[in-house]
PyMOL Python script that loads the backbone (N, CA, C, O; Angstrom):
from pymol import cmd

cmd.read_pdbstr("""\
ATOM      1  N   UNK A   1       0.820  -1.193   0.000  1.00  0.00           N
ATOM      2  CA  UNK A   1       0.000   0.000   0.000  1.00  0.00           C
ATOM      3  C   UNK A   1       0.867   1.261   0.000  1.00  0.00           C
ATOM      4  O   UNK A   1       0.415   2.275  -0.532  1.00  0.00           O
ATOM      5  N   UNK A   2       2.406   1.272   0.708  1.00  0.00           N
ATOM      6  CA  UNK A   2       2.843   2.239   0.626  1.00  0.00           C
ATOM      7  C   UNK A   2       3.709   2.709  -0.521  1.00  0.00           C
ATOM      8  O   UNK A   2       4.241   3.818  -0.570  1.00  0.00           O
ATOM      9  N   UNK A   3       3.792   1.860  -1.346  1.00  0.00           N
ATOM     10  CA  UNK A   3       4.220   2.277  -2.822  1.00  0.00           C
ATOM     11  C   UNK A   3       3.199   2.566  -3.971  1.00  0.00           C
ATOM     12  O   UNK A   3       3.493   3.119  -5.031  1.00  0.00           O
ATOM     13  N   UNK A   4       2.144   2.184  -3.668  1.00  0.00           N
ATOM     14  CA  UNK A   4       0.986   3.187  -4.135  1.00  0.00           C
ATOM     15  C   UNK A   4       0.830   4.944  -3.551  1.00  0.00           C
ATOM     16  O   UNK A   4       0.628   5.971  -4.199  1.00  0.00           O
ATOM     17  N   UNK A   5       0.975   4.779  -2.449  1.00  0.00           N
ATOM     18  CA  UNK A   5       0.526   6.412  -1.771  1.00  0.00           C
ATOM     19  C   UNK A   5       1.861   7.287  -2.614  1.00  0.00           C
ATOM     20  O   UNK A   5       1.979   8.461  -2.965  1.00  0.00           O
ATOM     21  N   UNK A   6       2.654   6.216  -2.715  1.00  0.00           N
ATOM     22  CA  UNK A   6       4.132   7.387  -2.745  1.00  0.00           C
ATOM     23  C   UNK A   6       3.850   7.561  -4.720  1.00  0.00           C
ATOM     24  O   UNK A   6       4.275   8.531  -5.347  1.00  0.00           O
ATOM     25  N   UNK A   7       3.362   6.834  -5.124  1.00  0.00           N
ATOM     26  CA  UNK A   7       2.764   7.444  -6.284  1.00  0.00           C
ATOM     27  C   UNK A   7       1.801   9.474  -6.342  1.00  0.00           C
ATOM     28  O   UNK A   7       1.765  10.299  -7.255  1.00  0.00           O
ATOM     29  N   UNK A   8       1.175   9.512  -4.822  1.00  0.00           N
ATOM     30  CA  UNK A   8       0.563  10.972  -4.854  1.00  0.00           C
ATOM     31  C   UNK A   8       1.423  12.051  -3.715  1.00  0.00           C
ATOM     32  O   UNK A   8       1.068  13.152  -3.294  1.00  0.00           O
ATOM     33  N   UNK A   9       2.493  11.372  -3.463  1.00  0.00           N
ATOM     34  CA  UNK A   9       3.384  12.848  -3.340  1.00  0.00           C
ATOM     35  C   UNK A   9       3.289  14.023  -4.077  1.00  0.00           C
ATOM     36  O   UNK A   9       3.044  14.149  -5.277  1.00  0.00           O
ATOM     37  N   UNK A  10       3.533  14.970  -3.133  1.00  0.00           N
ATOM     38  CA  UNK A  10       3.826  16.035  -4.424  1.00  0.00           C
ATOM     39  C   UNK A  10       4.920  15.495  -5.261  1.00  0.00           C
ATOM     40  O   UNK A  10       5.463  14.391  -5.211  1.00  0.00           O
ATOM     41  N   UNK A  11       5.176  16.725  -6.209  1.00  0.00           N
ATOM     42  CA  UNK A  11       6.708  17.073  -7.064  1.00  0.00           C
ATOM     43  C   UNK A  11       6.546  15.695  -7.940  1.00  0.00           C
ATOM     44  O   UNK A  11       7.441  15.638  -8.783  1.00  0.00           O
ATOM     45  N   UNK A  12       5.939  14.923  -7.969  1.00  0.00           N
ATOM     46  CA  UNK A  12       5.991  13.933  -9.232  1.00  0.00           C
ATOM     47  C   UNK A  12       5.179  14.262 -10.260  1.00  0.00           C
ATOM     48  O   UNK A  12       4.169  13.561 -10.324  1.00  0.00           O
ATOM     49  N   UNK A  13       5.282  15.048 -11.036  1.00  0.00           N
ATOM     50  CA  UNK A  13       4.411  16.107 -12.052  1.00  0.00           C
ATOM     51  C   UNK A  13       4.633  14.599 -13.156  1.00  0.00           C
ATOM     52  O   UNK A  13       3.454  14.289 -13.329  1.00  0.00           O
ATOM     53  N   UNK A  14       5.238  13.848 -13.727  1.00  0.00           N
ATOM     54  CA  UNK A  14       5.288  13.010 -14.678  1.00  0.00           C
ATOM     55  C   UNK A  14       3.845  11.818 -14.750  1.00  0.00           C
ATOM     56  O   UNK A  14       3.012  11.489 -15.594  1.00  0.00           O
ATOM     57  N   UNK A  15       4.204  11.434 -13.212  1.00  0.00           N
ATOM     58  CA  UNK A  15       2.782  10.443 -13.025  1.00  0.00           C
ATOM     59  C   UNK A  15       1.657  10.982 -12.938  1.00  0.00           C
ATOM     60  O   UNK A  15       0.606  10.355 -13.070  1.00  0.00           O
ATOM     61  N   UNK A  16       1.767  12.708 -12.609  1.00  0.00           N
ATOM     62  CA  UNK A  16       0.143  13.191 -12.631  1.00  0.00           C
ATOM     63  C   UNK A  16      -0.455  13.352 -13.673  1.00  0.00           C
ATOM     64  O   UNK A  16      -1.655  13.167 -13.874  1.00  0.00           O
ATOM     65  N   UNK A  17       0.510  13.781 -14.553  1.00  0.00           N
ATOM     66  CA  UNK A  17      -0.038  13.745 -16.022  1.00  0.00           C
ATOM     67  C   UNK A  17      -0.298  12.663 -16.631  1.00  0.00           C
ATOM     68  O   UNK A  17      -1.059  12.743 -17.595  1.00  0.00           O
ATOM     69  N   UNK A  18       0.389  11.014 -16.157  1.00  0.00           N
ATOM     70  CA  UNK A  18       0.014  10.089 -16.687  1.00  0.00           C
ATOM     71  C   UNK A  18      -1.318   9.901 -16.078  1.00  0.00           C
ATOM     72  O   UNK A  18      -1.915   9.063 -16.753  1.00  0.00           O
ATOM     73  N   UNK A  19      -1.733  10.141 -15.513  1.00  0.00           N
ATOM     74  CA  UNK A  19      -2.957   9.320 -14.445  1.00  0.00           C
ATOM     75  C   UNK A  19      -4.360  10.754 -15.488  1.00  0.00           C
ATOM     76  O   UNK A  19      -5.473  10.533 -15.966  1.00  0.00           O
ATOM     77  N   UNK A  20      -3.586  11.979 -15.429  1.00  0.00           N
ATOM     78  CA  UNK A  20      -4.623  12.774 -15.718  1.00  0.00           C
ATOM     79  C   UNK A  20      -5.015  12.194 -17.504  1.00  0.00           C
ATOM     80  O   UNK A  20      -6.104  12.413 -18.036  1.00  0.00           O
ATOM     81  N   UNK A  21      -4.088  11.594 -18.048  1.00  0.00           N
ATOM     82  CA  UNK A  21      -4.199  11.485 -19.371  1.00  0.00           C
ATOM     83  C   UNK A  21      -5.201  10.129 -19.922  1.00  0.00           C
ATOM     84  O   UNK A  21      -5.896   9.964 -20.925  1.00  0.00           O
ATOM     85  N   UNK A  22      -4.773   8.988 -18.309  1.00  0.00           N
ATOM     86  CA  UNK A  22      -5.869   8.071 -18.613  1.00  0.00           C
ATOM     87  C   UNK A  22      -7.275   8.244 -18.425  1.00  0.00           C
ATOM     88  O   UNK A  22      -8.071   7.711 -19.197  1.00  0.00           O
ATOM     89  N   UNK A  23      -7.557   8.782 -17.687  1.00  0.00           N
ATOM     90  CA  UNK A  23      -8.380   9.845 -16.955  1.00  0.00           C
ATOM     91  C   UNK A  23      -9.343  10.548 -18.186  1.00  0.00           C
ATOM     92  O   UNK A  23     -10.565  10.404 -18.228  1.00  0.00           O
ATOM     93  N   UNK A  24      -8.733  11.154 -18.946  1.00  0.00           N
ATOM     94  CA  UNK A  24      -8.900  11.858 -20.188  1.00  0.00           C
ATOM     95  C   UNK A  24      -9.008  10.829 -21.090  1.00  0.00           C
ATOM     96  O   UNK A  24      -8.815  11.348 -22.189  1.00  0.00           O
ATOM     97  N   UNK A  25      -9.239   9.487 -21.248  1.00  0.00           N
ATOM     98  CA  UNK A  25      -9.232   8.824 -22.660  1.00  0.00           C
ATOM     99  C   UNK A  25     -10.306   8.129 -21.833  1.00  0.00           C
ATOM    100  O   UNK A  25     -11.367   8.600 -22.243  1.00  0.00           O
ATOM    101  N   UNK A  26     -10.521   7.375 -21.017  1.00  0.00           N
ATOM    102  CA  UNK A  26     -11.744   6.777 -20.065  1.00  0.00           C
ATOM    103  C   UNK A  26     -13.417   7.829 -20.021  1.00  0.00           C
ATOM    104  O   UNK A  26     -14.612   7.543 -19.940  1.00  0.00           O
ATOM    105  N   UNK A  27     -12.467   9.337 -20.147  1.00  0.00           N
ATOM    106  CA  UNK A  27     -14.107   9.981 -20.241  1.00  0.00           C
ATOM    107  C   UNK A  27     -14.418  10.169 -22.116  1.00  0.00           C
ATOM    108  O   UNK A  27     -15.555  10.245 -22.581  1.00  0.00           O
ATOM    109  N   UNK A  28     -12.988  10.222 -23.061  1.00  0.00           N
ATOM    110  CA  UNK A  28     -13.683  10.200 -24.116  1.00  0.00           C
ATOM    111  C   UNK A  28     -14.051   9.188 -24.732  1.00  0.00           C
ATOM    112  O   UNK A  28     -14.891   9.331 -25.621  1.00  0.00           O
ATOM    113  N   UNK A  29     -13.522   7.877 -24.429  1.00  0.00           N
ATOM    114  CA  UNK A  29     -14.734   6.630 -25.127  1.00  0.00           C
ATOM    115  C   UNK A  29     -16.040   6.713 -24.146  1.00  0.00           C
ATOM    116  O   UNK A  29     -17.154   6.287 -24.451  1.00  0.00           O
ATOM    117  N   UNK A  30     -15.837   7.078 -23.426  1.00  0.00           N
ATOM    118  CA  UNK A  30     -17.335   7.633 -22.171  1.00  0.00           C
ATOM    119  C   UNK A  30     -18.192   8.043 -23.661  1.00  0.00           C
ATOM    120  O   UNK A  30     -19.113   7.514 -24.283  1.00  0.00           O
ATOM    121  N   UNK A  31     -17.495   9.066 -23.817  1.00  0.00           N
ATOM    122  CA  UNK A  31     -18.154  10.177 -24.294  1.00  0.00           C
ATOM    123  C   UNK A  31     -18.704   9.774 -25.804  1.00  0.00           C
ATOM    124  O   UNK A  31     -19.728  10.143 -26.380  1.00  0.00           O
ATOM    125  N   UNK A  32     -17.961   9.147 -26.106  1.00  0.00           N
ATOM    126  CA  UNK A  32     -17.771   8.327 -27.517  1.00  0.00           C
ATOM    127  C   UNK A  32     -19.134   7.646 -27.572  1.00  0.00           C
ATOM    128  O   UNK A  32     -19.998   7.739 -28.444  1.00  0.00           O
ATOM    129  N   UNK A  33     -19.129   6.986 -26.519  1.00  0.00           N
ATOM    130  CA  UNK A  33     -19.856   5.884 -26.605  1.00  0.00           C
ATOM    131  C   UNK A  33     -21.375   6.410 -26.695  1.00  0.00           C
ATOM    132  O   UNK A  33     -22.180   5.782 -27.381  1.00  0.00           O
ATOM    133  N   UNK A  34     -21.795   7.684 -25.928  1.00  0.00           N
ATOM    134  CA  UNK A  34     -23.141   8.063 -25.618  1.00  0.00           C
ATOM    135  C   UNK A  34     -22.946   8.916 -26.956  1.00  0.00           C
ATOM    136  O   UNK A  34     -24.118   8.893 -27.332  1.00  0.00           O
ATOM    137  N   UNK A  35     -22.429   9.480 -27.704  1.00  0.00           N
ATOM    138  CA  UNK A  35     -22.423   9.772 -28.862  1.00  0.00           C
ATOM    139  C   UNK A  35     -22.872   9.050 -30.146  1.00  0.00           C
ATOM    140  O   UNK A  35     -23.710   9.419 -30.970  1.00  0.00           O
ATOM    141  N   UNK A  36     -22.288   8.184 -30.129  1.00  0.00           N
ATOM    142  CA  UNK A  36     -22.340   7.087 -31.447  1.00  0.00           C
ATOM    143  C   UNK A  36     -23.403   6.058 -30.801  1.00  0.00           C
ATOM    144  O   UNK A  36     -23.773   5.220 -31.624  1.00  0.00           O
ATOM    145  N   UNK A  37     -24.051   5.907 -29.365  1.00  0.00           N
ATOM    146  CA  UNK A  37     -25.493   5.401 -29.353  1.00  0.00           C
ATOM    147  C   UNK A  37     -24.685   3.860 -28.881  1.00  0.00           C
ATOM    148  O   UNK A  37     -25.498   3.169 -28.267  1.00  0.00           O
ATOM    149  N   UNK A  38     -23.926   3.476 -28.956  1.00  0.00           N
ATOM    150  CA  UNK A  38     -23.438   1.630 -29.087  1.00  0.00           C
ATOM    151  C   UNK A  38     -24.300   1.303 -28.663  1.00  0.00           C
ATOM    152  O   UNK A  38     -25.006   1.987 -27.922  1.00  0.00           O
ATOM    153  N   UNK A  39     -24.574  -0.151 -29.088  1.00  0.00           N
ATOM    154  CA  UNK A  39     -25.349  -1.310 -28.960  1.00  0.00           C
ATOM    155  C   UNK A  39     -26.032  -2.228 -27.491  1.00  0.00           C
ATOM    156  O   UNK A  39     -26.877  -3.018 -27.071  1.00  0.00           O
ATOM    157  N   UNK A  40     -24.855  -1.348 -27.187  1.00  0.00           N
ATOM    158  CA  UNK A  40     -25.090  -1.832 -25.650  1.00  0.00           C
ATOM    159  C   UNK A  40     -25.551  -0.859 -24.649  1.00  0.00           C
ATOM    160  O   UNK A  40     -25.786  -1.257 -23.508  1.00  0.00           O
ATOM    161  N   UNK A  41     -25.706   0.390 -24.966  1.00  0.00           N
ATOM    162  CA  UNK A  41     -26.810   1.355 -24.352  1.00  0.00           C
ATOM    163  C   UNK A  41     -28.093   1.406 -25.152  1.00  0.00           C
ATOM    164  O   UNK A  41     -29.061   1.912 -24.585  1.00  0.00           O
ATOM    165  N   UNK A  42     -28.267   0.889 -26.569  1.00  0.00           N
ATOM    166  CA  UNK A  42     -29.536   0.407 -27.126  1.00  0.00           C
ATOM    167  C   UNK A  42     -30.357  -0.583 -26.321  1.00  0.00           C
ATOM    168  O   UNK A  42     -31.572  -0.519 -26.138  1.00  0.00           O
ATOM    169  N   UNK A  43     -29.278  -1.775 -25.735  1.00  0.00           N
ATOM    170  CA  UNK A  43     -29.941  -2.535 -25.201  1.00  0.00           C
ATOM    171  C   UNK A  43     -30.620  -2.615 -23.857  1.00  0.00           C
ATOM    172  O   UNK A  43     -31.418  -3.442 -23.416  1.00  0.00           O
ATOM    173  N   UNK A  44     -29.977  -1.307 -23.214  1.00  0.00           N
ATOM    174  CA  UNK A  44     -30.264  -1.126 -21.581  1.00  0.00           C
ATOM    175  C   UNK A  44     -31.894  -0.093 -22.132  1.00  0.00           C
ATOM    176  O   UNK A  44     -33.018  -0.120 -21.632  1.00  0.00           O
ATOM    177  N   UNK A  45     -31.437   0.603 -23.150  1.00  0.00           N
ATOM    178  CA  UNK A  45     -32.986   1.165 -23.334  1.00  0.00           C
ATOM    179  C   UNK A  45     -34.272   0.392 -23.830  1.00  0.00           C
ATOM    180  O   UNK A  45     -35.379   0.930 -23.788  1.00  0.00           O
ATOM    181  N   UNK A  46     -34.071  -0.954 -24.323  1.00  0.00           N
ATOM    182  CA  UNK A  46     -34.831  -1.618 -24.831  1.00  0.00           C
ATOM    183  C   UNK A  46     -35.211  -2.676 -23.671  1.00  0.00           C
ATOM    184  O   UNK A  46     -36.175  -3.439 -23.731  1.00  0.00           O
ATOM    185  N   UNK A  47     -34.417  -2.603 -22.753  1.00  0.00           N
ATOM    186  CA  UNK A  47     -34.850  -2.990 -21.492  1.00  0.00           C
ATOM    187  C   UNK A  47     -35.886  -1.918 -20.426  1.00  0.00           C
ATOM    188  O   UNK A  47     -36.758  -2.241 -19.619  1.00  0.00           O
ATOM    189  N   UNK A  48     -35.562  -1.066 -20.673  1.00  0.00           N
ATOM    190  CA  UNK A  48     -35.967  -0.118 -19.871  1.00  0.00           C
ATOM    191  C   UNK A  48     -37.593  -0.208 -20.548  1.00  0.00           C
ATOM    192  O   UNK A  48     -38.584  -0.294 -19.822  1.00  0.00           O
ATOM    193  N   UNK A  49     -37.652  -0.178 -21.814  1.00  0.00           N
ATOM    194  CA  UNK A  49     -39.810  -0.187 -22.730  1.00  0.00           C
ATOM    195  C   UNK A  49     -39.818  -1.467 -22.073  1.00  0.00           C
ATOM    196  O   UNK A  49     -40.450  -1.235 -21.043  1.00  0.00           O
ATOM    197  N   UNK A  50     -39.447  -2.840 -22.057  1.00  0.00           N
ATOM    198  CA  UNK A  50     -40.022  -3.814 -21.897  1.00  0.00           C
ATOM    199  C   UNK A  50     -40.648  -3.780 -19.842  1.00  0.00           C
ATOM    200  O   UNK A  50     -41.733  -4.268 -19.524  1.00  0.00           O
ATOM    201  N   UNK A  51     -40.055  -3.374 -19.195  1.00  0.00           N
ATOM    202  CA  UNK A  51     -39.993  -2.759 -18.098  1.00  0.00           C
ATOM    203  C   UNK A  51     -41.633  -2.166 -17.944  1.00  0.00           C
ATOM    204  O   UNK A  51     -42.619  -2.446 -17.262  1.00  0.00           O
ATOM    205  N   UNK A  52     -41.305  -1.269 -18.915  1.00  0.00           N
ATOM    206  CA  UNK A  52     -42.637  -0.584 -18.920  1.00  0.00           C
ATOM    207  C   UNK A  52     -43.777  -1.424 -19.060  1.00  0.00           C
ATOM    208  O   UNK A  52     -44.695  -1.502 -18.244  1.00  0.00           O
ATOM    209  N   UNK A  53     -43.672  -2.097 -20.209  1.00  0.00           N
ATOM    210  CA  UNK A  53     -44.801  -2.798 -20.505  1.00  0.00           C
ATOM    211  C   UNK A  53     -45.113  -3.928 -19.647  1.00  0.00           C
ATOM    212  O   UNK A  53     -46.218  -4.468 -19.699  1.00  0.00           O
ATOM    213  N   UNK A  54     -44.313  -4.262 -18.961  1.00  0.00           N
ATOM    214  CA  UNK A  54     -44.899  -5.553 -17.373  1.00  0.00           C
ATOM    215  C   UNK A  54     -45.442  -4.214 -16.814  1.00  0.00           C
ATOM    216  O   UNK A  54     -46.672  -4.179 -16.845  1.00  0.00           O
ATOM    217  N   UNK A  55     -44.802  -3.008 -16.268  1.00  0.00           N
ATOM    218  CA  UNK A  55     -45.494  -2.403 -15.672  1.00  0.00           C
ATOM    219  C   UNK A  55     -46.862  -2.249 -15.804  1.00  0.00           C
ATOM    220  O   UNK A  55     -47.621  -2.559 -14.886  1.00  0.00           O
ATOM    221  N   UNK A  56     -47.386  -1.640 -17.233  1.00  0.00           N
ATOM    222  CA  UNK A  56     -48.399  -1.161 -17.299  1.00  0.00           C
ATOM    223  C   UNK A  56     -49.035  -2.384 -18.608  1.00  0.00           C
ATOM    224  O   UNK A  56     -50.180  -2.279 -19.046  1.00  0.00           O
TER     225      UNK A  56
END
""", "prot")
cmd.dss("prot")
cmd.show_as("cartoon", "prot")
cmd.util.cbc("prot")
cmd.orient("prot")
């Protein structure tokens, strides 16, 4: 555990930018993804009508 923490010292500007950069590619296939619709948020919405329809 303590060679993880010593990863968020200050003055290590190299690893912050690595961490900020994965950081930055994790929110744009995020982002990607609710953009271009994928198949697999089609399917959570096509879950969500069938939902409905037991409901009502």
């Amino acid at each position: 555990m303590n060679k993880f923490l010593k990863w968020l010292y200050p003055g290590i500007k190299v690893k912050r930018w690595f961490f900020l950069f994965i950081l930055g590619i994790i929110i744009f296939i995020i982002g990607m993804g609710l953009i271009i619709n994928w198949r697999i948020l089609s399917l959570l919405s096509l879950t969500e009508q069938q939902v409905v329809k037991y409901v009502y």
